[in-house]
VOFIGU-849244 format. One line per field, with one value per residue (C-alpha): residue in one letter; x, y, z. Coordinates in Angstrom, 1 decimal. Layout:
<pts>
r: c(A:...)
east: c(X:...)
north: c(Y:...)
up: c(Z:...)
</pts>
This chain:
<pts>
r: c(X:X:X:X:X:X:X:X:X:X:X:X:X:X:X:X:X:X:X:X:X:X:X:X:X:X:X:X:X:X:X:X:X:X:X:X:X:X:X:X:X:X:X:X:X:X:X:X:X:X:X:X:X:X:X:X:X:X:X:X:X:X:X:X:X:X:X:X:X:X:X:X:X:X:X:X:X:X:X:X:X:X:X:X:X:X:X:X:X:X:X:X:X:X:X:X:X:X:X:X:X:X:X:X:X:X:X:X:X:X:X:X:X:X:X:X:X:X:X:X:X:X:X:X:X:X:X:X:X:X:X:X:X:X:X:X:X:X:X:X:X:X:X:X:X:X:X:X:X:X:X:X:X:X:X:X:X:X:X:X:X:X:X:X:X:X:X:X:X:X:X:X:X:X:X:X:X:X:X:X:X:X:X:X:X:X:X:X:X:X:X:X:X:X:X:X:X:X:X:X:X:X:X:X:X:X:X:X:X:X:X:X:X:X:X:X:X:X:X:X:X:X:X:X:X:X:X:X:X:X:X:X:X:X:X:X:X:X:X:X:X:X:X:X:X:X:X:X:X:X:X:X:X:X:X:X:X:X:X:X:X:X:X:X:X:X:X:X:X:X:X:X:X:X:X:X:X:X:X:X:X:X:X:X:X:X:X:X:X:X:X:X:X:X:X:X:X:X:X:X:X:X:X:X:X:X:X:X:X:X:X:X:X:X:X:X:X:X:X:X:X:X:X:X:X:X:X:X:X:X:X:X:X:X:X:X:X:X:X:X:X:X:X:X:X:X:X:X:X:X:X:X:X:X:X:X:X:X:X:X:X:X:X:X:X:X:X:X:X:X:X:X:X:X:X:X:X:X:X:X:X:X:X:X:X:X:X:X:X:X:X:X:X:X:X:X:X:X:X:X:X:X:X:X:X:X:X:X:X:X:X:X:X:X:X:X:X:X:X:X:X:X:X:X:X:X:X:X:X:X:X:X:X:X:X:X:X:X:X:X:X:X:X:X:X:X:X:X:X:X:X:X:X:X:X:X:X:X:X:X:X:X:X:X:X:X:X:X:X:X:X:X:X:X:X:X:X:X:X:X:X:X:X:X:X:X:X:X:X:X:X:X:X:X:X:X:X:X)
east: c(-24.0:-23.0:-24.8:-21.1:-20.7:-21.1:-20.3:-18.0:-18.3:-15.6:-17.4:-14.7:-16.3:-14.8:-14.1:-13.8:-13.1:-15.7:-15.8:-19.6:-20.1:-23.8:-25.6:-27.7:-30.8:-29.2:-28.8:-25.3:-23.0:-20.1:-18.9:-15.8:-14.9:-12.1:-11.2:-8.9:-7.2:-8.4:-5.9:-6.4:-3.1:-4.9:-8.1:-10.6:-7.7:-8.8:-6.7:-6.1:-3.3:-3.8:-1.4:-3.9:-6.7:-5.4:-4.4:-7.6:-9.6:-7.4:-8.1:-11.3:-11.7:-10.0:-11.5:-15.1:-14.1:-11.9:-15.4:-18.0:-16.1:-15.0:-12.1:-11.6:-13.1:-16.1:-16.4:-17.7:-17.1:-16.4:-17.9:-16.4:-18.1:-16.0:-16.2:-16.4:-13.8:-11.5:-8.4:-4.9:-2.0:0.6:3.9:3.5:7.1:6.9:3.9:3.6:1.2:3.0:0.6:-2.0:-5.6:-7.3:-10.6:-14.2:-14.7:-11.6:-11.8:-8.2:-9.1:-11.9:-10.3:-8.9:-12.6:-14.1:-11.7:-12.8:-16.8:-16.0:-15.1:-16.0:-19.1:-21.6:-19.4:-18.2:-21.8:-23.3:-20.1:-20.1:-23.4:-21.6:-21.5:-17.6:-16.7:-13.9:-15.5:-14.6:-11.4:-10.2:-9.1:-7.4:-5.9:-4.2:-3.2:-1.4:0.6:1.3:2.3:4.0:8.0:8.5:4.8:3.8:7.3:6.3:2.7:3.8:6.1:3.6:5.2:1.7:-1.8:-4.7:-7.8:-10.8:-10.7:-12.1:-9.3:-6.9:-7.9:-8.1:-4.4:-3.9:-5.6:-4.3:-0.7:-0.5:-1.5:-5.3:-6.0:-9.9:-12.9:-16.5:-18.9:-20.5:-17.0:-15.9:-18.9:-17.6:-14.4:-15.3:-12.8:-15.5:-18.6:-21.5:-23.5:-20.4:-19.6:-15.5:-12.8:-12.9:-10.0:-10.9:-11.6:-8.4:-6.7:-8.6:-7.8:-4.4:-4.3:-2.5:-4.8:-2.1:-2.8:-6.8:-7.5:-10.0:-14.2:-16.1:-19.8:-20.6:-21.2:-18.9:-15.9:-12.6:-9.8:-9.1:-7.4:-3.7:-2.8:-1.9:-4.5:-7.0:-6.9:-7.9:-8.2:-11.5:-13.6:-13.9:-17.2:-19.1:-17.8:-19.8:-19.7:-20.8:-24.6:-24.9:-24.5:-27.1:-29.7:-29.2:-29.2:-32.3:-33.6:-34.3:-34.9:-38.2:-37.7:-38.6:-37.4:-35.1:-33.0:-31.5:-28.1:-27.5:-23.7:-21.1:-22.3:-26.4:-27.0:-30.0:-30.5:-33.4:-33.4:-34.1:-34.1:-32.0:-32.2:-30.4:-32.5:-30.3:-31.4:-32.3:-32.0:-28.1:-28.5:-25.9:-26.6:-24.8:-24.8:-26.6:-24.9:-24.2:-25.2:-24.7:-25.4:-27.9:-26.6:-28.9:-28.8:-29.8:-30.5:-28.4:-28.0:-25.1:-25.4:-21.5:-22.3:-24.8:-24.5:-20.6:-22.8:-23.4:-19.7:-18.7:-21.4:-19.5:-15.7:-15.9:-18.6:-18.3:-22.6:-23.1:-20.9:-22.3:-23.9:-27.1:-27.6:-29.2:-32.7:-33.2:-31.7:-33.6:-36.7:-35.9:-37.5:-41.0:-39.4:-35.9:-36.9:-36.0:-32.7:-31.3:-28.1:-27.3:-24.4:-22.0:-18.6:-17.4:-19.2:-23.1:-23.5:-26.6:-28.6:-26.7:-23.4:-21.5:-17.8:-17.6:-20.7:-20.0:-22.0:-23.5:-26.0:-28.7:-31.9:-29.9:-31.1:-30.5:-32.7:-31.8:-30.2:-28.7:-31.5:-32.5:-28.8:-29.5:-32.6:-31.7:-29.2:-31.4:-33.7:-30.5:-29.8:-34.1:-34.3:-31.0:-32.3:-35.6:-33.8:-32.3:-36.4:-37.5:-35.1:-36.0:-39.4:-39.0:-36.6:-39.0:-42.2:-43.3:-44.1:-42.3:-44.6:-41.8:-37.6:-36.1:-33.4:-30.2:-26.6:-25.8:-28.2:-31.3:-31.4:-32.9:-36.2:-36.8:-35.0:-36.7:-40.0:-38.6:-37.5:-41.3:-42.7:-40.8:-40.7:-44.8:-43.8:-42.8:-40.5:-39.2:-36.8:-35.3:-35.1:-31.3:-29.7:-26.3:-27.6:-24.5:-22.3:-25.9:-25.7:-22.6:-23.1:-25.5:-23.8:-20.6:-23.7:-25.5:-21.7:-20.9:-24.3:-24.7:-27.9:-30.1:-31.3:-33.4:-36.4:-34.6:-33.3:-36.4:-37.9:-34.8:-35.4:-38.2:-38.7:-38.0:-40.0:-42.2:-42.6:-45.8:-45.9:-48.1:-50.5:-48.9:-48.3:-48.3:-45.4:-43.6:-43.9:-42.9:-40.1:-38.9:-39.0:-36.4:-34.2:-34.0:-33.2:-30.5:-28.8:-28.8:-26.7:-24.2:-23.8:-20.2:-19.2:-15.6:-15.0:-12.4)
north: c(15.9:14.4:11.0:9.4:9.7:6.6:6.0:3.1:1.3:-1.0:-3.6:-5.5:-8.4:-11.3:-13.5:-11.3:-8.3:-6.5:-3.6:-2.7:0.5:1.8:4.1:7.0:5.0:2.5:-0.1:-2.1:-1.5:-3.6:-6.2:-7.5:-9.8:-12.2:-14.2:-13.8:-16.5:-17.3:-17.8:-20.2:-20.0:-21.6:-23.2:-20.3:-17.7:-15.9:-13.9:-11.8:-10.4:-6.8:-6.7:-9.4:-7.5:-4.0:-6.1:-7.8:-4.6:-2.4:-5.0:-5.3:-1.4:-1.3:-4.1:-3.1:0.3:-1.6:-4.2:-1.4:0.6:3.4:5.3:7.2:10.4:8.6:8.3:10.9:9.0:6.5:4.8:2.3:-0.3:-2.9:-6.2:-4.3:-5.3:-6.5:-4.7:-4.0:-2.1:-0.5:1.2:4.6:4.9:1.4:1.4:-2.2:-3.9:-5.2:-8.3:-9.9:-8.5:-10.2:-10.9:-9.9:-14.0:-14.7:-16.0:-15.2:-12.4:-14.2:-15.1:-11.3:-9.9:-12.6:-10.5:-7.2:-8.3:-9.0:-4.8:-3.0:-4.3:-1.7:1.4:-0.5:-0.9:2.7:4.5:2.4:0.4:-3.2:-6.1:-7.2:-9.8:-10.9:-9.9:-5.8:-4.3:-2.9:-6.5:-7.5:-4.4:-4.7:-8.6:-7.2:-4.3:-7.3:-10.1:-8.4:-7.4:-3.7:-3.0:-1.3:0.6:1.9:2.9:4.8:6.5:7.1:5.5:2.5:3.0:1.1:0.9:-1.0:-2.4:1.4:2.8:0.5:1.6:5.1:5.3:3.5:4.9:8.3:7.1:7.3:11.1:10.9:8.7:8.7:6.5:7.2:6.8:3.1:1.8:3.6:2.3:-1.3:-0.6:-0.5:2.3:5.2:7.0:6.7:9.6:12.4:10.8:10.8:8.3:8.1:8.8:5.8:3.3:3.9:3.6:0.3:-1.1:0.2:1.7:5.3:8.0:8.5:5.2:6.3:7.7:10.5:9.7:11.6:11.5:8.7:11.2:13.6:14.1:12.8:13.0:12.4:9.2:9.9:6.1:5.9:3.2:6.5:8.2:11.3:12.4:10.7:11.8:9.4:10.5:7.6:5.3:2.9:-0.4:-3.1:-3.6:-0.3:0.4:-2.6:-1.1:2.5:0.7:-0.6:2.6:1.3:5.4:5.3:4.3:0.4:-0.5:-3.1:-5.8:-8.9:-9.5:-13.4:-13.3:-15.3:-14.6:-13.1:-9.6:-8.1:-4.2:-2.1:1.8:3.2:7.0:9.5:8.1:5.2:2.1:0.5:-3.2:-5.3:-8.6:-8.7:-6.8:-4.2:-0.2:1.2:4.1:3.5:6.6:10.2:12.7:16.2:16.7:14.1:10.8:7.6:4.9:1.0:-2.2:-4.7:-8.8:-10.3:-13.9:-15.3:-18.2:-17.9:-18.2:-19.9:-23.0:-23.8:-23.1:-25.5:-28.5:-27.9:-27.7:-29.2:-32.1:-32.2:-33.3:-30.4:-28.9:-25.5:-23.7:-22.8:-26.7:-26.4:-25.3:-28.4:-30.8:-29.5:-30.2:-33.5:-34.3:-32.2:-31.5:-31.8:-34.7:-34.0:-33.0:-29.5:-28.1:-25.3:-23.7:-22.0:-23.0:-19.3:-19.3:-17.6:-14.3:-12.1:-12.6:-15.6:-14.3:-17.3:-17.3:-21.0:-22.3:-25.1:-26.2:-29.2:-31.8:-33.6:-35.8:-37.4:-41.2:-44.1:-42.4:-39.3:-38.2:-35.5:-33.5:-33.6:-31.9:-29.3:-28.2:-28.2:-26.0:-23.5:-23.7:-22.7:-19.9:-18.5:-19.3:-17.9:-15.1:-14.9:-15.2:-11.7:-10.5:-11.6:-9.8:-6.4:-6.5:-6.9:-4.1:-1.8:-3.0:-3.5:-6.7:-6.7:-6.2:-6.7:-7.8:-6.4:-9.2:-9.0:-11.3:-14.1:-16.2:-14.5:-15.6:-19.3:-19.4:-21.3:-20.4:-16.9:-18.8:-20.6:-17.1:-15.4:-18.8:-18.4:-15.3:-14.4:-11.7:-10.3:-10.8:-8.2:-9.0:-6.1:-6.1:-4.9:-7.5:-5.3:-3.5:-3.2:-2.1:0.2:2.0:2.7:3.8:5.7:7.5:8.8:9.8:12.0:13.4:14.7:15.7:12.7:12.5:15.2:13.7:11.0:11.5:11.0:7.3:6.1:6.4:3.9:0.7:-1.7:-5.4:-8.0:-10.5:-11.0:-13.7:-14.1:-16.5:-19.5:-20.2:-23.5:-22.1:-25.1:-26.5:-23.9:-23.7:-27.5:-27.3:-23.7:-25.7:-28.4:-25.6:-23.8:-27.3:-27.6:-23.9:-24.7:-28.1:-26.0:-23.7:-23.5:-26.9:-25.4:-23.6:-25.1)
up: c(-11.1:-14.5:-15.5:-16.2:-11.9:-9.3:-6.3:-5.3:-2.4:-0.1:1.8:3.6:5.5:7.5:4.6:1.8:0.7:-2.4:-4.0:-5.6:-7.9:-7.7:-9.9:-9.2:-9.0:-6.3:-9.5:-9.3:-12.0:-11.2:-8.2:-7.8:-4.6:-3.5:-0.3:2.0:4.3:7.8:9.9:13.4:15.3:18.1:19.6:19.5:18.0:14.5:12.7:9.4:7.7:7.3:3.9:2.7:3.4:1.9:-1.5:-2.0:-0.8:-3.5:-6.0:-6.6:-6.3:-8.9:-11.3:-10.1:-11.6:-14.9:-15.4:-15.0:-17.8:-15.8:-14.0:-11.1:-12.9:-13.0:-8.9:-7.5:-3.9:-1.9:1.1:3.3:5.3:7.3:9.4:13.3:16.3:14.3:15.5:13.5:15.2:13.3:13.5:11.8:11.1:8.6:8.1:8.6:11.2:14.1:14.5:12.5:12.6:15.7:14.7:16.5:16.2:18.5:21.9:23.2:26.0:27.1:31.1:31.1:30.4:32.9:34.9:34.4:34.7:38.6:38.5:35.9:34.3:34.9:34.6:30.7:30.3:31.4:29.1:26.7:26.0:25.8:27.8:28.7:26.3:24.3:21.1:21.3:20.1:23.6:24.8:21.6:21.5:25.4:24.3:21.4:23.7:26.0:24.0:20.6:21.8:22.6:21.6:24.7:24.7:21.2:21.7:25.0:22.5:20.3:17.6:17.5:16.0:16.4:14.1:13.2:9.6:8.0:9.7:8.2:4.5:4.8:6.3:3.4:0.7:1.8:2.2:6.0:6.2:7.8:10.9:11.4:12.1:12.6:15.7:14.4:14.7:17.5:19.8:19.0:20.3:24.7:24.4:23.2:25.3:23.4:25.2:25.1:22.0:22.4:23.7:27.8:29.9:32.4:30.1:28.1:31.5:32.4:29.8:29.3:26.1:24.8:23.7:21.3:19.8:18.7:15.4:15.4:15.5:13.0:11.2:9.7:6.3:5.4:3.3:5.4:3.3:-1.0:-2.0:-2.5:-3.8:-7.5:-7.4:-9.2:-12.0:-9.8:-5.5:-4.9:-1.6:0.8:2.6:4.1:7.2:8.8:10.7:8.7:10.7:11.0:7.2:6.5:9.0:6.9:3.4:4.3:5.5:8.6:9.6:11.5:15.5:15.9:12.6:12.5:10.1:10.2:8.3:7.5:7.2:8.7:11.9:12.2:13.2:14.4:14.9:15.7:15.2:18.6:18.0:19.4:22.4:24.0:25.4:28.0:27.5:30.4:28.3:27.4:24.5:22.9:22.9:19.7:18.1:14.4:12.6:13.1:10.0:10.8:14.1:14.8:16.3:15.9:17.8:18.4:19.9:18.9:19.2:17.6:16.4:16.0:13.9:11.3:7.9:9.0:10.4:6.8:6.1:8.5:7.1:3.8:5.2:8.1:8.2:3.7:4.2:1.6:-1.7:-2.0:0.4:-1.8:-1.6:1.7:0.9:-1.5:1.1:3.7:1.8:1.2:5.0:6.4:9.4:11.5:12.9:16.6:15.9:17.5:16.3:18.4:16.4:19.4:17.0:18.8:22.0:22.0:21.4:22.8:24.6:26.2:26.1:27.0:25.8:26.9:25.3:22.3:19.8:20.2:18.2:20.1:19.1:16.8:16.1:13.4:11.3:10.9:7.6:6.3:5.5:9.1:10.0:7.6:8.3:11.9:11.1:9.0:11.7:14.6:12.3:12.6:16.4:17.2:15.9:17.3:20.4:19.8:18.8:22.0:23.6:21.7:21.6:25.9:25.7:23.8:24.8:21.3:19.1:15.8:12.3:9.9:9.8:6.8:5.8:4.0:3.5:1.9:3.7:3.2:-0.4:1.2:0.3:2.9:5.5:5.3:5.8:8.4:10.1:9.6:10.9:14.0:14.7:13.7:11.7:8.3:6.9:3.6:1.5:-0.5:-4.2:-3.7:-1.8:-1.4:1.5:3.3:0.2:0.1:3.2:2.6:-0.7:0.6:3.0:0.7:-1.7:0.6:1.7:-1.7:-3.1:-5.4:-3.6:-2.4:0.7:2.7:0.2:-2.7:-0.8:-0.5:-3.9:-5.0:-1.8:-2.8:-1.9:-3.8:-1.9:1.5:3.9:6.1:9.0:9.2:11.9:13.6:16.6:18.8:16.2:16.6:20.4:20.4:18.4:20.4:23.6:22.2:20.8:24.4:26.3:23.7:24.2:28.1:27.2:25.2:28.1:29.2:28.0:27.5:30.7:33.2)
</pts>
């Protein structure tokens, strides 16, 4: 392949949509990024517009590719990566959504899934791999048929379509002609078998959702349609799809069984390559398919941490203690220690392995002294121990300790709270030289699709950490501290449920 080819990659997240052109040796040439608003109709609603996130996603496509020097002649493919759950429906005959994106985040469906637990929780569970919560697409997507006029007419007509965020852009990008997704987002949906590897019959009827409404599940690598939007110079492959965690777990080649990553986002996720085999958890945690290349199908453990890096959003724009989120490592050094105070950060309910859709977050040990470096290192150290929470749970799972956590997001660029993290958790932790490991994987994925890279070997020679993080040996600190964290989750517990 000539040197003058890249491959561009559409990482559309939760708050942002970016568009990141790598090279062949995995180096970035060009990123562009720009927010979108958050929309809260509602106590624990959150919402997109769809519009909004197809013109910001569009773009910076196409001023990464005007600031990098190139055209579309110079992509040689695209890969798509995408915030997971989130659910749009459209009417194909307009093209228009008929609702705004509900986001994973939202809390609307929560009584109708408290519902379906009383029924249909281990049969969701065996099919599917997930525990019954308001976080999935198949809820939002049965609130939108029964609360938007004439949807559930139209879908029954099959005049509706539903898709995660990927979705979304390829119907988009190819002007309405291809309807796909892959088998990373697919999984998130509670609408999709994860061992047959289709859409099921009884859950779609459980749930009360058309078939007609599904776009079709493919590899997570391959070439699924051209780009047909005069946004190109040329028809550019699109040829990698995957979830958002699931790209970050490839980008860090996280390929051996019992490796797993952490991603420090707006919410924390934590996935661990399991094989080709499923582990059914027995500690509330989420079986998901990793990616599917060829014929192989991958899968993982995974623990999904709602608020993470959003706790230090909210100090800024909702407390105003902080200006800029990199503040926090400096303020939080400003004091040796949190000083008693536990934040436990459930601003969206608690995600694995609580799984408590009523839960609040809540402050405690809070005193006349305590200033705001004690608040913010508090809150670095909810962001560590809510994930550690989701270690424990893995390493009971699989019956194995883990030697290192390869970290990526915004977050993971805190210094200390990495340290933090590997102190906690007694293990290492490896941060990669390429931070973009999301955008990566993605990358990655289109790459391998079209031949831009040879293979897995070829991967590997371009990863390498940028820094590590080994724990300290104050273990009865850290057992201290623990103890105050878990008496502060059971206070949150279900403060919000009637």
């Amino acid at each position: 392949m000539p040197d003058n080819q890249y491959i561009l990659s559409l990482d559309q997240g939760t708050t942002s949509s970016r568009a990141i052109i790598f090279d062949k040796k995995g180096d970035i040439i060009s990123v562009a990024q720009k927010e979108f608003k958050q929309i809260f109709p509602k106590s624990g609603w959150v919402e997109h517009n769809p519009n909004e996130i197809w013109a910001t996603q569009v773009s910076v496509a196409a001023e990464a590719i005007a600031e990098g020097g190139l055209t579309g002649l110079n992509i040689a493919g695209i890969g798509i990566t995408n915030q997971r759950e989130t659910t749009i429906v459209w009417d194909i005959d307009t093209g228009q959504p008929i609702y705004n994106a509900i986001v994973w985040q939202d809390r609307r469906t929560s009584k109708f899934c408290d519902k379906l637990k009383k029924k249909y929780a281990d049969l969701i569970r065996n099919k599917t791999g997930l525990i019954i919560d308001a976080y999935f697409s198949a809820s939002k997507i049965n609130w939108i048929l029964n609360n938007v006029k004439e949807a559930k007419e139209k879908a029954i007509a099959g005049k509706l379509k539903f898709g995660t965020v990927d979705s979304w852009l390829i119907w988009k990008l190819t002007r309405g002609k291809v309807h796909v997704t892959d088998v990373t987002n697919a999984s998130r949906t509670m609408l999709f078998d994860i061992h047959k590897l289709q859409w099921d019959k009884e859950l779609l009827e459980i749930f009360d959702v058309p078939k007609s409404m599904l776009p079709e599940v493919k590899s997570s690598s391959e070439v699924y349609a051209k780009t047909a939007t005069t946004l190109f110079a040329s028809k550019i492959p699109i040829a990698g799809i995957a979830g958002d965690q699931q790209a970050a777990l490839f980008g860090q080649l996280c390929l051996k069984k019992g490796m797993a990553k952490n991603t420090y986002g707006t919410g924390c996720f934590i996935v661990m390559n399991t094989g080709k085999k499923p582990v059914v958890s027995k500690n509330k945690l989420l079986t998901t398919i990793a990616w599917k290349i060829g014929d192989t199908t991958n899968y993982a453990l995974e623990g999904s941490v709602f608020i993470g890096g959003a706790a230090i959003q909210w100090l800024r724009d909702g407390l105003g203690i902080i200006k800029k989120a990199k503040h926090t490592e400096k303020i939080a050094k400003e004091v040796k220690d949190s000083g008693g105070v536990v934040f436990v950060p459930a601003l969206a309910g608690l995600g694995a392995p609580h799984w408590d859709q009523y839960a609040r977050g809540t402050i405690l040990g809070l005193t006349r002294g305590t200033s705001r470096g004690h608040i913010v290192r508090a809150t670095l150290e909810a962001i560590a121990f809510q994930s550690y929470d989701v270690l424990k749970a893995m390493e009971a799972d699989t019956n194995k300790s883990t030697k290192e956590l390869r970290v990526d997001g915004g977050a993971s660029a805190n210094n200390l709270l990495m340290q933090i993290q590997s102190d906690i958790a007694s293990t290492q932790v490896v941060r990669p030289k390429t931070m973009e490991t999301t955008a990566m994987g993605a990358a990655f994925l289109a790459g391998l699709a079209v031949g831009y890279w040879k293979d897995i070997d070829e991967l590997e020679k371009i990863w390498s950490v940028e820094k590590t993080f080994n724990p300290d040996n104050c273990q009865e600190s850290k057992n201290r501290v623990y103890k105050q964290w878990k008496k502060g989750v059971k206070r949150s517990f279900s403060w919000d449920k009637d």
